[in-house]
PyMOL Python script that loads the backbone (N, CA, C, O; Angstrom):
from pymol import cmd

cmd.read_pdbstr("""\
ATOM      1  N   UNK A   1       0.821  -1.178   0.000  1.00  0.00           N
ATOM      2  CA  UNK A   1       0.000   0.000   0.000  1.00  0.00           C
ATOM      3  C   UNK A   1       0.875   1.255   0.000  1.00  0.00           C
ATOM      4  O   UNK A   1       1.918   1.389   0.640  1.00  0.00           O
ATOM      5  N   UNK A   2       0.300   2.165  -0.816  1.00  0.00           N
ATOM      6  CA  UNK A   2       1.246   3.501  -1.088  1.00  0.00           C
ATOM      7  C   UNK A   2       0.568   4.199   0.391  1.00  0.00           C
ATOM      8  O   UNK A   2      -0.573   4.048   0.826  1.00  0.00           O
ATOM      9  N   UNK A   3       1.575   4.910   0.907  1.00  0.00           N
ATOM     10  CA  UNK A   3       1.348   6.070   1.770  1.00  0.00           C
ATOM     11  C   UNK A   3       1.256   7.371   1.372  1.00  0.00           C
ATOM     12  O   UNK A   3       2.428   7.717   1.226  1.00  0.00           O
ATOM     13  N   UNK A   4       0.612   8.211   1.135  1.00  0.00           N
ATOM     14  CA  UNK A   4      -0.470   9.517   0.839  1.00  0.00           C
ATOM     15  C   UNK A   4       0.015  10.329   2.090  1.00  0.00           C
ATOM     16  O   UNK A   4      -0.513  10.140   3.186  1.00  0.00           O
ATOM     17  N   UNK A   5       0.859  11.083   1.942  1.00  0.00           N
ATOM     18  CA  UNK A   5       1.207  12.246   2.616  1.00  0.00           C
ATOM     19  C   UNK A   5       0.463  13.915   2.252  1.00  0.00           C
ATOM     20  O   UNK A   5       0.742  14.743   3.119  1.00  0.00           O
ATOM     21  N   UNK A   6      -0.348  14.401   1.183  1.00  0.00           N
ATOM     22  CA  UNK A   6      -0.639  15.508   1.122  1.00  0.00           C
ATOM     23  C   UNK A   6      -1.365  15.335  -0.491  1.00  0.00           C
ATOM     24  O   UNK A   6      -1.656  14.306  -1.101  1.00  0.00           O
ATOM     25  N   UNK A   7      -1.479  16.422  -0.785  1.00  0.00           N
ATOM     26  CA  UNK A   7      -2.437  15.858  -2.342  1.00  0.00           C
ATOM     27  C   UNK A   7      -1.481  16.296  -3.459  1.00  0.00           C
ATOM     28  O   UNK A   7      -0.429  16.932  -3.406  1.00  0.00           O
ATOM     29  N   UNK A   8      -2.097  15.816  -4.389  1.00  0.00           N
ATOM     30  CA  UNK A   8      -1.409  15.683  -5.400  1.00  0.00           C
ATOM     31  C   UNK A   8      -1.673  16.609  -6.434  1.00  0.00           C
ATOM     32  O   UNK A   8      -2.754  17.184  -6.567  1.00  0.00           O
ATOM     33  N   UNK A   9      -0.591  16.770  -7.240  1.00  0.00           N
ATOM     34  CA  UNK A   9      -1.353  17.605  -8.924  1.00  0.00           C
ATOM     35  C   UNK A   9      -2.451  17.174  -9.480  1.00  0.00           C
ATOM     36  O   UNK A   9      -2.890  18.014 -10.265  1.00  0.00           O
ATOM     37  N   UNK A  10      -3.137  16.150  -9.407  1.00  0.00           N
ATOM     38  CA  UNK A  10      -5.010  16.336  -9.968  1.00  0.00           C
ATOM     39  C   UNK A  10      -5.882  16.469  -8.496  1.00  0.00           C
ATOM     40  O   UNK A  10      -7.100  16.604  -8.613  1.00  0.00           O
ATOM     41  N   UNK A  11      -5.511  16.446  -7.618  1.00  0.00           N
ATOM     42  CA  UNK A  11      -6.285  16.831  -6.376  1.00  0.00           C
ATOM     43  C   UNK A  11      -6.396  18.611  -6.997  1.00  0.00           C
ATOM     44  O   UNK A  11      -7.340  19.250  -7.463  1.00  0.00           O
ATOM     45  N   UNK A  12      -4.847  18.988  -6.705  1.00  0.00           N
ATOM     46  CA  UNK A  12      -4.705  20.760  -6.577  1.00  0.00           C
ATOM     47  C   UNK A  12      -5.512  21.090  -8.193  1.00  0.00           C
ATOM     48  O   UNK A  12      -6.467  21.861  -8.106  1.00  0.00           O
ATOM     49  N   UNK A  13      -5.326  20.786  -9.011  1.00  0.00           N
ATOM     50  CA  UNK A  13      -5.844  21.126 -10.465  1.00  0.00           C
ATOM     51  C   UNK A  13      -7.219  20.632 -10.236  1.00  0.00           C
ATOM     52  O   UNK A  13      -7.878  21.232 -11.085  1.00  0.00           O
ATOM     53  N   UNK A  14      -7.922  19.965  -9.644  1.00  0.00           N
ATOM     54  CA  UNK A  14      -9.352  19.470  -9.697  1.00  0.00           C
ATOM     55  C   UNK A  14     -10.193  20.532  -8.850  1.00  0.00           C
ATOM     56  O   UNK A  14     -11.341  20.885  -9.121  1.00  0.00           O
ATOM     57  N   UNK A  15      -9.410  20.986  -7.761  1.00  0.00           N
ATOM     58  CA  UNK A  15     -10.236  21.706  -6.486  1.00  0.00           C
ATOM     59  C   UNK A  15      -9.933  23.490  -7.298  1.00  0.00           C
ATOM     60  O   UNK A  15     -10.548  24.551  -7.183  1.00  0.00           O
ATOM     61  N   UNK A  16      -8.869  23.143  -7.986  1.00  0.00           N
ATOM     62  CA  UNK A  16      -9.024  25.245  -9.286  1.00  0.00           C
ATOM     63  C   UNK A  16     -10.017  25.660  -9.566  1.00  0.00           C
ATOM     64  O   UNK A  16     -10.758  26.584  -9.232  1.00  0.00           O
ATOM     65  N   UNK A  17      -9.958  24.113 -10.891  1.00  0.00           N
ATOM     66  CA  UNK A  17     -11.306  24.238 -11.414  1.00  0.00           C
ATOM     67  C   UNK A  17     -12.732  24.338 -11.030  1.00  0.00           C
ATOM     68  O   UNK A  17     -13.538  24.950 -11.731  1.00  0.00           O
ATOM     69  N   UNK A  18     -13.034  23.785  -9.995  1.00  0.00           N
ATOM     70  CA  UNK A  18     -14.096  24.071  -8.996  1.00  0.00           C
ATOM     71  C   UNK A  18     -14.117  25.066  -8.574  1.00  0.00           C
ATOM     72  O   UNK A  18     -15.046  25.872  -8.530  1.00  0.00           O
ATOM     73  N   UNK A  19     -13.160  25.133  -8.232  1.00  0.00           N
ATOM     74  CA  UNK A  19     -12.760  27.174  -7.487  1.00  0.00           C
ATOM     75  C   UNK A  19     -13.587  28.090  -8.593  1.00  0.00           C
ATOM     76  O   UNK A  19     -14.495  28.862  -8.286  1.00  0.00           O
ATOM     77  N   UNK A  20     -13.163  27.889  -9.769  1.00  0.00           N
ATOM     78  CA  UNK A  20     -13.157  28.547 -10.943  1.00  0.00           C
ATOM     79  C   UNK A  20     -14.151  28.545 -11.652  1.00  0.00           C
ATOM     80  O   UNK A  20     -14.306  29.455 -12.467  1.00  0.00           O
ATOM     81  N   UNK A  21     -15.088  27.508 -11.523  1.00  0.00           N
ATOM     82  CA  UNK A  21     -16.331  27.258 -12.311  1.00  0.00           C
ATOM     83  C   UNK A  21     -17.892  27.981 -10.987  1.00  0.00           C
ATOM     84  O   UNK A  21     -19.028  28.284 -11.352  1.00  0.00           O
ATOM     85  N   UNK A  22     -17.343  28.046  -9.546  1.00  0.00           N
ATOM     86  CA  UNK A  22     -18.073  28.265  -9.094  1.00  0.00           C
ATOM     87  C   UNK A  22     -18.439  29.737  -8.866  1.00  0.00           C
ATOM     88  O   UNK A  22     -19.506  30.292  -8.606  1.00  0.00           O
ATOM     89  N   UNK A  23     -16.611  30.382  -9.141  1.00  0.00           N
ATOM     90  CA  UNK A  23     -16.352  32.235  -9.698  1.00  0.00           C
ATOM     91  C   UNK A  23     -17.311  32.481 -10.481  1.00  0.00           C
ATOM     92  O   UNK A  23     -18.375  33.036 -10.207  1.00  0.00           O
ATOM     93  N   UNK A  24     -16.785  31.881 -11.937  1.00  0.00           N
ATOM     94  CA  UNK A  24     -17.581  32.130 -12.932  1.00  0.00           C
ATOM     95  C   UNK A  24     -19.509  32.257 -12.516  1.00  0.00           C
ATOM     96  O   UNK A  24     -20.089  33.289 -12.849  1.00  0.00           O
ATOM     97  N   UNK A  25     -20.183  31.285 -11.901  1.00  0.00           N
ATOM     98  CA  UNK A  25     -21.249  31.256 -11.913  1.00  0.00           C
ATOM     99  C   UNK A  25     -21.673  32.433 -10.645  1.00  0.00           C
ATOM    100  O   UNK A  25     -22.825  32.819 -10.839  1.00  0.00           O
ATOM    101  N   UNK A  26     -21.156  32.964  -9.647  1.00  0.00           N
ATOM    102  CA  UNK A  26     -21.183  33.900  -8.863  1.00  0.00           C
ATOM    103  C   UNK A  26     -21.143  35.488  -9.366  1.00  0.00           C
ATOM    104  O   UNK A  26     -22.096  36.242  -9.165  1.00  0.00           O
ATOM    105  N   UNK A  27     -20.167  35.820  -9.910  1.00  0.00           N
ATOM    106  CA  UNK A  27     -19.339  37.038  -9.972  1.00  0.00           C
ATOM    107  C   UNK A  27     -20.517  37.736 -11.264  1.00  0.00           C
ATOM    108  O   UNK A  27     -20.247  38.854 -11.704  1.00  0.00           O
ATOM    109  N   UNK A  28     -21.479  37.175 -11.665  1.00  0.00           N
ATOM    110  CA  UNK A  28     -21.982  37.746 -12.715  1.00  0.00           C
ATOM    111  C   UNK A  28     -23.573  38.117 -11.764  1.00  0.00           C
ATOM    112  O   UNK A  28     -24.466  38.962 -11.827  1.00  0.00           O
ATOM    113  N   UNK A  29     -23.354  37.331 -11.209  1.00  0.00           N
ATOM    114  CA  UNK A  29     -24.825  37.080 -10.020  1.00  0.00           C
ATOM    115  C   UNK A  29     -24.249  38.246  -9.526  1.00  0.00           C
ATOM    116  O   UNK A  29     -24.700  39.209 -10.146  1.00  0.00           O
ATOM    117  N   UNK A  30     -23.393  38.592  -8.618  1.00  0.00           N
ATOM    118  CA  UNK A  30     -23.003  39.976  -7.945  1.00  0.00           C
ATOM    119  C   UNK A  30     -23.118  40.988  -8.340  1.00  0.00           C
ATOM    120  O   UNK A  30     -23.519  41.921  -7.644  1.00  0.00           O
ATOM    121  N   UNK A  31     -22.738  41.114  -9.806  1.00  0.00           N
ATOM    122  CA  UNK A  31     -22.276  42.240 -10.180  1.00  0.00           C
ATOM    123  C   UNK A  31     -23.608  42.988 -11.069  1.00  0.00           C
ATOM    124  O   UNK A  31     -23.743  44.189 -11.305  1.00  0.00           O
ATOM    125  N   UNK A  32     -24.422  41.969 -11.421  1.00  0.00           N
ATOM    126  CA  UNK A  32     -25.783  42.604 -11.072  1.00  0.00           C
ATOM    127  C   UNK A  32     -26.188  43.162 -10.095  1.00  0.00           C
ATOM    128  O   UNK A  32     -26.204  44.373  -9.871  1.00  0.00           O
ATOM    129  N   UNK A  33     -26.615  42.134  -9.319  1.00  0.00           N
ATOM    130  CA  UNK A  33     -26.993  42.968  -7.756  1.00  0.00           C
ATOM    131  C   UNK A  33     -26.223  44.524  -7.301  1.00  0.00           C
ATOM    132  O   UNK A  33     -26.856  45.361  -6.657  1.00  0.00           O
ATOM    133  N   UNK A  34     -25.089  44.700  -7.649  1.00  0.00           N
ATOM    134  CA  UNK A  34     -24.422  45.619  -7.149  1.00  0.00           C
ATOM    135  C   UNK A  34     -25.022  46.881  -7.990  1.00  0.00           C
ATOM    136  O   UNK A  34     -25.143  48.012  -7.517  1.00  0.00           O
ATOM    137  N   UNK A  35     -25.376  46.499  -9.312  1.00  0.00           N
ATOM    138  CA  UNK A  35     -26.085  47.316 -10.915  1.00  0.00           C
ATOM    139  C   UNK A  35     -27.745  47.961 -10.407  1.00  0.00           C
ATOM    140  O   UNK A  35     -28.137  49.127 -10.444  1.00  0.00           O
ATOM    141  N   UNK A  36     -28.409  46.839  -9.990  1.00  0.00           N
ATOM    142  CA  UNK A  36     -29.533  46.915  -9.373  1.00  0.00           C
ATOM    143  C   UNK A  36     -29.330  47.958  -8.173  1.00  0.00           C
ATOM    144  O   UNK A  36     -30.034  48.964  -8.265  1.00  0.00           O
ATOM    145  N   UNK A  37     -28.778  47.907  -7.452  1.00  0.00           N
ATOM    146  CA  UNK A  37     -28.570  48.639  -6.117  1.00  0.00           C
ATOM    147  C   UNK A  37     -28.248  50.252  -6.370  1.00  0.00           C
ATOM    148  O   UNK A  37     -28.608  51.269  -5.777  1.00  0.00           O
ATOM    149  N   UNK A  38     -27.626  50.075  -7.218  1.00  0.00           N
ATOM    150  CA  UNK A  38     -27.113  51.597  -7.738  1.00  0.00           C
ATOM    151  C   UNK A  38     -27.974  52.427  -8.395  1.00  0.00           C
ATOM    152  O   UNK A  38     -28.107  53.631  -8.176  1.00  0.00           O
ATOM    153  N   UNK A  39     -28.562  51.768  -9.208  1.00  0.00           N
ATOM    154  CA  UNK A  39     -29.951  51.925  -9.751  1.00  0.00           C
ATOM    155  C   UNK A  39     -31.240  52.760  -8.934  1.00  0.00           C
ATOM    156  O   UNK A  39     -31.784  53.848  -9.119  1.00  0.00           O
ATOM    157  N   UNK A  40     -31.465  51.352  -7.671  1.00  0.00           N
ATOM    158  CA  UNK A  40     -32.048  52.225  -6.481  1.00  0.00           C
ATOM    159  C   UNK A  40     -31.873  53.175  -6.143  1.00  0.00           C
ATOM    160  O   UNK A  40     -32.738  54.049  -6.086  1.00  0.00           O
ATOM    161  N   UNK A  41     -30.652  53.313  -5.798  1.00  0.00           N
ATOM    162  CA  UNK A  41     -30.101  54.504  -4.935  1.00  0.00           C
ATOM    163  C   UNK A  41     -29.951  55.817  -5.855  1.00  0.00           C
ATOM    164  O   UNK A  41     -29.573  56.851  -5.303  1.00  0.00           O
ATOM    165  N   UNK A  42     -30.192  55.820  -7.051  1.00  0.00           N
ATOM    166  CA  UNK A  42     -29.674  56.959  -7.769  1.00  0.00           C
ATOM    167  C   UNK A  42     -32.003  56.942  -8.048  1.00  0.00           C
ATOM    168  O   UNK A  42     -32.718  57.887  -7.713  1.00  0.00           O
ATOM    169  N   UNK A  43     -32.401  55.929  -8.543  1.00  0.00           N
ATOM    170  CA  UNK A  43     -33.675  56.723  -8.319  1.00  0.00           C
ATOM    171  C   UNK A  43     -34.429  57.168  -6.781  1.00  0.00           C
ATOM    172  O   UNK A  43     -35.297  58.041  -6.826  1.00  0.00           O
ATOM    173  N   UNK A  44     -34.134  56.654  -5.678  1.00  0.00           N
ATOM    174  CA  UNK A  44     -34.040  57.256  -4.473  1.00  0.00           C
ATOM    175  C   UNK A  44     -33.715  58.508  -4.258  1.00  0.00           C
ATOM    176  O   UNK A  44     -34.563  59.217  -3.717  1.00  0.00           O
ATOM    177  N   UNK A  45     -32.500  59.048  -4.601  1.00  0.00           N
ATOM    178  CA  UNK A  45     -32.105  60.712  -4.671  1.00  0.00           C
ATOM    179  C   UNK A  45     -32.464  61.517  -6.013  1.00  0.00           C
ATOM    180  O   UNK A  45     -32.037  62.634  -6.303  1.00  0.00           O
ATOM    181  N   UNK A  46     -33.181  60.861  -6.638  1.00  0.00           N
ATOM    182  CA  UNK A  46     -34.168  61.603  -7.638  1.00  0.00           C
ATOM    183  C   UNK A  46     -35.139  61.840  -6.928  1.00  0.00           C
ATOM    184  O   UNK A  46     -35.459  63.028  -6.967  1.00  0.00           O
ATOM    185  N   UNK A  47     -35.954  61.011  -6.079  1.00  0.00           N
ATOM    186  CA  UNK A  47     -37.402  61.031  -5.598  1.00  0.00           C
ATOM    187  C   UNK A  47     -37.120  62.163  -4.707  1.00  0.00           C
ATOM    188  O   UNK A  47     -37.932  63.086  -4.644  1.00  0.00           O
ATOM    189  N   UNK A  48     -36.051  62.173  -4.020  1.00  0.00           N
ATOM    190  CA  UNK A  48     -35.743  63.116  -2.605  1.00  0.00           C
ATOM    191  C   UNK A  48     -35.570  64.611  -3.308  1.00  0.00           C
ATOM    192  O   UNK A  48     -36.034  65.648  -2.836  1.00  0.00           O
ATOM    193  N   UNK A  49     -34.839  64.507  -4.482  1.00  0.00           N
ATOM    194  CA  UNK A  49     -35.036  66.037  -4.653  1.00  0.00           C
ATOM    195  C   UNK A  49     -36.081  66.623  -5.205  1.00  0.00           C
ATOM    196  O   UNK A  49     -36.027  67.837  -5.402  1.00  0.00           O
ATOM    197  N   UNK A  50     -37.045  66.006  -5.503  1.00  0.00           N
ATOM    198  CA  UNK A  50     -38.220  65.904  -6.107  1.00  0.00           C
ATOM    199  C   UNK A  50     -38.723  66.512  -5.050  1.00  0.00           C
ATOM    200  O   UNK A  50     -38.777  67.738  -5.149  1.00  0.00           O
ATOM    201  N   UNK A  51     -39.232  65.893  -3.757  1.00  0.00           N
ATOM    202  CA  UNK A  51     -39.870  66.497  -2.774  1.00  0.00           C
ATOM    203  C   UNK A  51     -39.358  67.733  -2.307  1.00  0.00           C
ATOM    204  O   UNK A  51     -39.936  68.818  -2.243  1.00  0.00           O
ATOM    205  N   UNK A  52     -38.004  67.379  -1.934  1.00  0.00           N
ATOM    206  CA  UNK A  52     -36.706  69.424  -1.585  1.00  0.00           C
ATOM    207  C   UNK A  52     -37.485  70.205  -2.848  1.00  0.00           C
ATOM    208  O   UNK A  52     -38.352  70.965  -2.415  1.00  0.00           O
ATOM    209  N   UNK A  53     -37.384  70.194  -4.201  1.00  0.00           N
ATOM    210  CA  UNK A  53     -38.200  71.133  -4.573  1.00  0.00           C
ATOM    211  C   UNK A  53     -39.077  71.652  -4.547  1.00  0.00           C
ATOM    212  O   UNK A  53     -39.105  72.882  -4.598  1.00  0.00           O
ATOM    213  N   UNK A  54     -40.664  70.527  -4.414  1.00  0.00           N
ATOM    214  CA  UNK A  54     -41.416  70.662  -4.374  1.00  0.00           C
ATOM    215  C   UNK A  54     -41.605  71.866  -2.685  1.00  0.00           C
ATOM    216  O   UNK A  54     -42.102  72.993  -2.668  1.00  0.00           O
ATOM    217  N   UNK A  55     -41.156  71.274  -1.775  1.00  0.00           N
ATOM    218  CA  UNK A  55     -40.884  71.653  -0.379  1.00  0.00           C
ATOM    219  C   UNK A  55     -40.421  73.691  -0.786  1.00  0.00           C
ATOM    220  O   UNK A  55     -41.092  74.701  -0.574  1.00  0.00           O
ATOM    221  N   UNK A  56     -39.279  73.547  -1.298  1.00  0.00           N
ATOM    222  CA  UNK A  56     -38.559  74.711  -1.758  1.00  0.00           C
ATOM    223  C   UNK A  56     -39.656  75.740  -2.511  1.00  0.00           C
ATOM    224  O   UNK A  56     -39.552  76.929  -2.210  1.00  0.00           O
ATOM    225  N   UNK A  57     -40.631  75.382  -3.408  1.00  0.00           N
ATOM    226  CA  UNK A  57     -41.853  76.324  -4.242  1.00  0.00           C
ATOM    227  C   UNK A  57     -42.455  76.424  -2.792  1.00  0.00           C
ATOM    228  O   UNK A  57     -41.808  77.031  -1.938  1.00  0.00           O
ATOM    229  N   UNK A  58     -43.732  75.822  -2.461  1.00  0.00           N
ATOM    230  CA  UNK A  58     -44.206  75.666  -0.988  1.00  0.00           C
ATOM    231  C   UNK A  58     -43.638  77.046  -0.539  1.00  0.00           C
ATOM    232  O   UNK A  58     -44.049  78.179  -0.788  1.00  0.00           O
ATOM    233  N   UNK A  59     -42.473  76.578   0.265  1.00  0.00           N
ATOM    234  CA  UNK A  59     -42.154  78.111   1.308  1.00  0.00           C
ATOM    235  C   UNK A  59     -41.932  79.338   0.174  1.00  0.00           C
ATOM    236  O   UNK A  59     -42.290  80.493   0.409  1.00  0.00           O
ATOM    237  N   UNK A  60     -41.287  78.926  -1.100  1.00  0.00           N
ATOM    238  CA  UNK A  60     -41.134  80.352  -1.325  1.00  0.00           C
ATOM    239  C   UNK A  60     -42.697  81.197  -1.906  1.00  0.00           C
ATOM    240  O   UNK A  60     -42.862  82.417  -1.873  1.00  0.00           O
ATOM    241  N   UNK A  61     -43.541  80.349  -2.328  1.00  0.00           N
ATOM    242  CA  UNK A  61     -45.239  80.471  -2.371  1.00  0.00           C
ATOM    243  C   UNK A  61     -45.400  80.957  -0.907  1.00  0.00           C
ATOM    244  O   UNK A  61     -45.623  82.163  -0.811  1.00  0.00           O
ATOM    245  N   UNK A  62     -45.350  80.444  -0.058  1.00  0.00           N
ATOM    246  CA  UNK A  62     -45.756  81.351   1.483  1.00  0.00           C
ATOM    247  C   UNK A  62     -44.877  82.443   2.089  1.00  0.00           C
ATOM    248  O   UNK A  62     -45.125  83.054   3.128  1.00  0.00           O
ATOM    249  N   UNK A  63     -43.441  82.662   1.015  1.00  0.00           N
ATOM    250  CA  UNK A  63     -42.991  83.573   1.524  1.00  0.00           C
ATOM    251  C   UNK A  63     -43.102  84.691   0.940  1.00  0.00           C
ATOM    252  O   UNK A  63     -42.709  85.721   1.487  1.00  0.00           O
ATOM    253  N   UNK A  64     -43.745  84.685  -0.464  1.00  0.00           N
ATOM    254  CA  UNK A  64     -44.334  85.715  -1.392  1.00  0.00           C
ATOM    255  C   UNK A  64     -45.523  86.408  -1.119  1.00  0.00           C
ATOM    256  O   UNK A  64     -45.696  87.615  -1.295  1.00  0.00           O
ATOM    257  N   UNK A  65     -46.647  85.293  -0.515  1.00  0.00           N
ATOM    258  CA  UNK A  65     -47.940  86.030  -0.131  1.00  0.00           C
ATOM    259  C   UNK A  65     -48.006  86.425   0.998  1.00  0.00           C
ATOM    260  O   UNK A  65     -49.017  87.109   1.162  1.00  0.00           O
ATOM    261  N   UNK A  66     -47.180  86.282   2.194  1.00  0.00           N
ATOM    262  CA  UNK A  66     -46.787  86.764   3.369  1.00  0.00           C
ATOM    263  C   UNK A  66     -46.394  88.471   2.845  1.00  0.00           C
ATOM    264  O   UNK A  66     -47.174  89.397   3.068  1.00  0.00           O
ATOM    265  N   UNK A  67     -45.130  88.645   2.165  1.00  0.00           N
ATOM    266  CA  UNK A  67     -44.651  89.959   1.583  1.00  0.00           C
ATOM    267  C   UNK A  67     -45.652  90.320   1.328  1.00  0.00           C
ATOM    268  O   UNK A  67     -46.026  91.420   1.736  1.00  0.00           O
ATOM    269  N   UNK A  68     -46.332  89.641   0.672  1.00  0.00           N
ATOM    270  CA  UNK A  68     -47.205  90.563  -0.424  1.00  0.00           C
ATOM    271  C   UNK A  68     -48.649  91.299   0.533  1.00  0.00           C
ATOM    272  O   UNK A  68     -49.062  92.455   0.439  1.00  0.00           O
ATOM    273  N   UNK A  69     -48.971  90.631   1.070  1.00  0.00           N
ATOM    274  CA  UNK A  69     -50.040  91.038   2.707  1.00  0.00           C
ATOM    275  C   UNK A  69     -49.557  92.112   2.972  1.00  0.00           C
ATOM    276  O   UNK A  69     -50.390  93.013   2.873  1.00  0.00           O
ATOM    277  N   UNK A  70     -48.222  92.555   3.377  1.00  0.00           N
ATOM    278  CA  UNK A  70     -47.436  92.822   4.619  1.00  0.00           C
ATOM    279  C   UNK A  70     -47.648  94.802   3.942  1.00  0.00           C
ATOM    280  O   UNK A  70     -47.843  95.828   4.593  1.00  0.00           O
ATOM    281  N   UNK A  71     -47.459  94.545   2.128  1.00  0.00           N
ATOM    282  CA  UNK A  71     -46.951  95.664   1.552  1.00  0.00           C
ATOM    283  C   UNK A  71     -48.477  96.670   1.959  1.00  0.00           C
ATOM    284  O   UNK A  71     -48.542  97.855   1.630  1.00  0.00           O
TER     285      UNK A  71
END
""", "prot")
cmd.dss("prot")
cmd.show_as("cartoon", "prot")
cmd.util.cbc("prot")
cmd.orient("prot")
């Protein structure tokens, strides 16, 4: 019987490729998600300045007819 001290060149070349086939099927999965997310977040700070403006007419509408009373 042979004695097996550590692994061998098709152990290390078998466990790469696995390494490598399981990259491949991940890294495309991520890098969506990361696409998607950015996405969010950039229509998120659309929506927000949407309201700051809307907010921004508002007071300056109540700060016009206030003046305008006052004259």
């Amino acid at each position: 019987m042979k004695d097996s001290n550590g692994l061998t060149l098709i152990d290390l070349i078998s466990v790469i490729a696995i390494l490598g086939i399981l990259a491949g099927i991940a890294v495309p999965s991520v890098i969506s998600v990361i696409e998607n997310s950015r996405s969010e977040v950039c229509l998120a700070n659309q929506e927000e300045v949407e309201r700051m403006y809307e907010a921004y007419l508002d007071l300056e509408y109540l700060v016009r007819c206030t003046f305008s009373r006052a004259s």
